[in-house]
Steps between C-alpha positions, in 0.01 A plus 500: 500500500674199628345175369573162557733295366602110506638318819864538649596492870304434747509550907835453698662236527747410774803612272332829408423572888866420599685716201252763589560558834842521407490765276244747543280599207522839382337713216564370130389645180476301174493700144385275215333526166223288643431298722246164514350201394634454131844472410808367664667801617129639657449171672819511663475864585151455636616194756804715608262796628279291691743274642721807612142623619440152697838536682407845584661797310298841349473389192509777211400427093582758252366315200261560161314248594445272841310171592517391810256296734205710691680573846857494368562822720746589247516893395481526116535836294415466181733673197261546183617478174484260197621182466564463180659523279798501708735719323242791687390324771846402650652840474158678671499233737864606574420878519131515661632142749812704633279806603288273673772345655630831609203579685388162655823285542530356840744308680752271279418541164487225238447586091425199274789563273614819313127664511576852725782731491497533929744378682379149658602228730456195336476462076349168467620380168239251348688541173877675370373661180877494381512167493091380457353493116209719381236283379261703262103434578437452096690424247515855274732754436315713739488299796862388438587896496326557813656133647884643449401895593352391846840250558694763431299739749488267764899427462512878530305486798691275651832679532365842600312357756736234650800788499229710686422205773858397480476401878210317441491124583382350155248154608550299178163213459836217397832461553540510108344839516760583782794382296380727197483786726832421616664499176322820344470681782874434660471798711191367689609136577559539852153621550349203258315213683280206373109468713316249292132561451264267665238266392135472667576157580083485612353609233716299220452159624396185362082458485432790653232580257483148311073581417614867332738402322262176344253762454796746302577182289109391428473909399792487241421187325805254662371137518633382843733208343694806323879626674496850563804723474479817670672826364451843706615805401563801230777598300440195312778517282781515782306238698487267191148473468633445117686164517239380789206498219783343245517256754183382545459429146754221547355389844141392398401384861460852644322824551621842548375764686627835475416770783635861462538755252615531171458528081291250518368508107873456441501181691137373433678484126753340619296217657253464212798480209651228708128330560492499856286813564212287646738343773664857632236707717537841542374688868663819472626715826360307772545589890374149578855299347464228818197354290782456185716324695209280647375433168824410337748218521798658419639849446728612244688869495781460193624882608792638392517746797371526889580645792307279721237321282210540806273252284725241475519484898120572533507170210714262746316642796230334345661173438580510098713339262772809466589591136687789542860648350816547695411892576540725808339347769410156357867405608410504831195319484526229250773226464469312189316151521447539915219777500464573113657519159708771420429550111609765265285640197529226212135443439624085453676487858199654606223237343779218606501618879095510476432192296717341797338603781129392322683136473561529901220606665762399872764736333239759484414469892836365584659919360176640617502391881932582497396883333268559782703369715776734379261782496425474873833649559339878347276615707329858488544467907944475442504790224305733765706392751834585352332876377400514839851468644630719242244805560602513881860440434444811243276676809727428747855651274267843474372505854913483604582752269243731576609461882857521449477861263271638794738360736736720333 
């Protein structure tokens, strides 16, 4: 069953309507893991189907899982199978997902990285497992053991099935995800390019939903005069979730709240040894993140990896104070000072950087207006867009081969 999930593009625009009658739409099948509501990678893979839906291709989902708005008109098979723990589930995915492709791919084919062993049009490469850390769930020899088995599967996985779609054009989220394809995967390069993923520039907006997010504050126990830092996300410890809570121990002005998922005992210790487990609030997985960024007053990410970083545009989008480290995708959103501070994972810098903006309440609007601002330029409309010209280029190469051979 398709079910719905959160906003993303909407209607056609005058752009849309001009690209589209240039290029006509044609049949496009997208083979995920899942595809939704919750979780970067799902919300971008969610707003690409209907948008290439709204600009008129057949759109096809091969997925475990799909949540899409009543009406989407998209076409979703459904591959069952666990999903966890992953060192099963990625492998059945892999052998169960490329049967079903087999039997219902259609048109120009796009896989969501290294998942099936067909041959496919388009990889797009949301992460280069070569080059990306493996960040175990909890912090045991177990789950460390499982952590470095699935890397090593999923590096595996990687070069059998980019040699097998070695024509493949491979749609990397950054262009620091495009330079480490370039560099690991030398033989590919030419067919390497960089379409950013978009932002709902709508939804994530300052005051959209000012009397929820009083309500979400009243509900965990912030007094209004408190600063709120935002954090969203799992994997805590590659996302520094660590030196954040550090932090605030040294900033005494501010809250934290923490949305995604994680070992959160671990880190509930963490907060109470340092005494400041009253002043971090913890919501879990939540598909509703635009109410985090209305509640809050600044978000901080200290990651030591991305490929994109979706929340911290979804943050500026909604006119934050940007915390964020110098990762894949940040670079070409923040510049230090203008739009945000680019930090790194020293739990002082941090407090420092936050005890400065609760001095300045014009610095914090002052970064928070330029990140929206900057944020305007990644729209979910652009990314479609550029998939869309990409699909009927791809159509268009087939459709000429296919003529010539019968010509022949």
């Amino acid at each position: 069953m398709v079910r719905r999930a959160g906003s993303g593009v909407r209607g056609d625009t005058e752009k849309e309507r001009e690209i589209s009658g240039e290029s006509s739409p044609c049949d496009v099948t997208i083979v995920a893991h899942d595809v939704g509501a919750v979780g970067g990678m799902e919300r971008v893979l969610a707003e690409l189907a209907i948008g290439l839906r709204t600009l008129g291709h057949n759109v096809t989902v091969i997925a475990r899982t799909c949540e899409l708005p009543a009406g989407a008109g998209v076409v979703f098979h459904r591959v069952r199978g666990p999903a966890r723990p992953l060192l099963i589930a990625l492998p059945w995915f892999m052998l169960v997902g490329s049967l079903a492709v087999r039997k219902w791919r259609r048109g120009v084919v796009q896989a969501t990285g290294a998942i099936v062993l067909n041959r496919v049009d388009v990889i797009a490469v949301h992460y280069v497992h070569r080059v990306g850390p493996t960040s175990p769930s909890r912090a045991n020899a177990l789950f460390h053991f499982h952590s470095k088995a699935v890397g090593v599967a999923n590096r595996l996985a990687e070069r059998w099935c980019y040699r097998a779609s070695s024509g493949a054009m491979f749609v990397c989220v950054s262009e620091g995800v495009a330079e480490e394809m370039r560099e690991h995967y030398r033989g590919l390069a030419d067919r390497v390019l960089t379409i950013y993923n978009g932002v709902d520039t709508g939804t994530f907006a300052p005051g959209v939903r000012q009397d929820d997010a009083r309500a979400l504050r009243a509900s965990l126990g912030i007094d209004q005069k408190r600063l709120v830092a935002a954090f969203v996300g799992s994997e805590w410890e590659r996302k520094g979730l660590r030196p954040l809570i550090e932090a605030l121990a040294l900033a005494s002005d501010w809250d934290l709240v923490v949305a995604g998922g994680g070992d959160q005992r671990r880190y509930r210790e963490l907060a109470d040894s340092l005494g400041v487990a009253q002043a971090v609030h913890w919501l879990g997985i939540t598909p509703d993140v635009q109410l985090v960024y209305e509640l809050a007053d600044a978000f901080v990410l200290p990651s030591s990896y991305e490929t994109f970083s979706l929340v911290t545009f979804e943050a500026a989008a909604s006119g934050l104070a940007i915390m964020v480290t110098p990762v894949n995708g940040v670079r070409e959103l923040i510049q230090d000072g203008r739009n945000g501070f680019l930090i790194g994972r020293e739990s002082r810098e941090i407090a420092e950087r936050l005890d400065q903006l609760a001095a300045d309440p014009p610095l914090r609007k002052r970064l928070g207006q330029a990140a929206r601002e900057s944020a305007l330029e990644f729209s979910w409309a652009e990314m479609v867009l550029k998939h869309h010209e990409l699909y009927a280029r791809l159509a268009g190469a087939d459709r000429t081969a296919l003529e010539h051979k019968a010509g022949r």
